[in-house]
N, C-alpha and C positions, 0 to 999 in steps of 0.2 A: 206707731203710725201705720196707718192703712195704707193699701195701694189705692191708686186712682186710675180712672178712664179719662182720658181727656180725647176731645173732637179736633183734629188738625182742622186749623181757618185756611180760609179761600190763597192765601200766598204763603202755608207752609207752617203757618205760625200755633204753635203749642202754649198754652197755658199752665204756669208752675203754681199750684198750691200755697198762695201764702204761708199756710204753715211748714212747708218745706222750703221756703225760701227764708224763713224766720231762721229756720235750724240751720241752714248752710251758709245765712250770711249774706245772701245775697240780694242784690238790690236794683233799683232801675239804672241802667246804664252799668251796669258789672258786664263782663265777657264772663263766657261759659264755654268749656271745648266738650265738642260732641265726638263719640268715639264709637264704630260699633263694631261689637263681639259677640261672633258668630250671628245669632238673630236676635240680637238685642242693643238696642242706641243704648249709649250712657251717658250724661249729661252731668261733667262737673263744675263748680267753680274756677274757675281761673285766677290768681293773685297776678295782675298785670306791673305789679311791681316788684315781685319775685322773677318774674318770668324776664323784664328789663334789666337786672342785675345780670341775669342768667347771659345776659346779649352783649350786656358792656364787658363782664369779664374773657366772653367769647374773642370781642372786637380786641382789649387788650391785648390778648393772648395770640391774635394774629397780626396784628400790629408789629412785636420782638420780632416776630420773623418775616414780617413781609421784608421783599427785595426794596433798598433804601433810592428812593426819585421815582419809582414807578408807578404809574398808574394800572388799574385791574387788568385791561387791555395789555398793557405793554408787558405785565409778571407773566401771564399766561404765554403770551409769546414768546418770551425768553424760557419759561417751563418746557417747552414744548421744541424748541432748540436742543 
């Protein structure tokens, strides 16, 4: 594949290549995370259902230790006691 030039539209908006959207998968209504290093945006796909397991096993895993009847407010407050 070649590089391309694309024209940023009037509110920001960039146009992906069909054919690189064919290769990576990705489709209308996909999320994409934008990242830049040094002087270069990089633009990947995102699995938003990888990335939701990633959140549940998080919640899980702070759940075992959250302080038990507490709400966010009140653990912090006790934290900080």
């Amino acid at each position: 594949m070649t590089d391309s030039i694309v024209r940023i539209g009037p509110k920001g908006q960039i146009v992906i290549k069909k054919e690189y959207r064919d290769k990576l998968g990705i489709k209308t209504g996909n999320y994409v995370e934008t990242i830049i290093q040094n002087d270069t945006l990089l633009i990947k796909p995102v699995n938003v259902t990888k990335e939701l397991e990633k959140i549940k096993k998080l919640r899980s895993q702070m759940s075992k230790n959250w302080p038990k009847g507490l709400n966010s407010v009140e653990a912090v407050k006790e934290q900080r006691e």
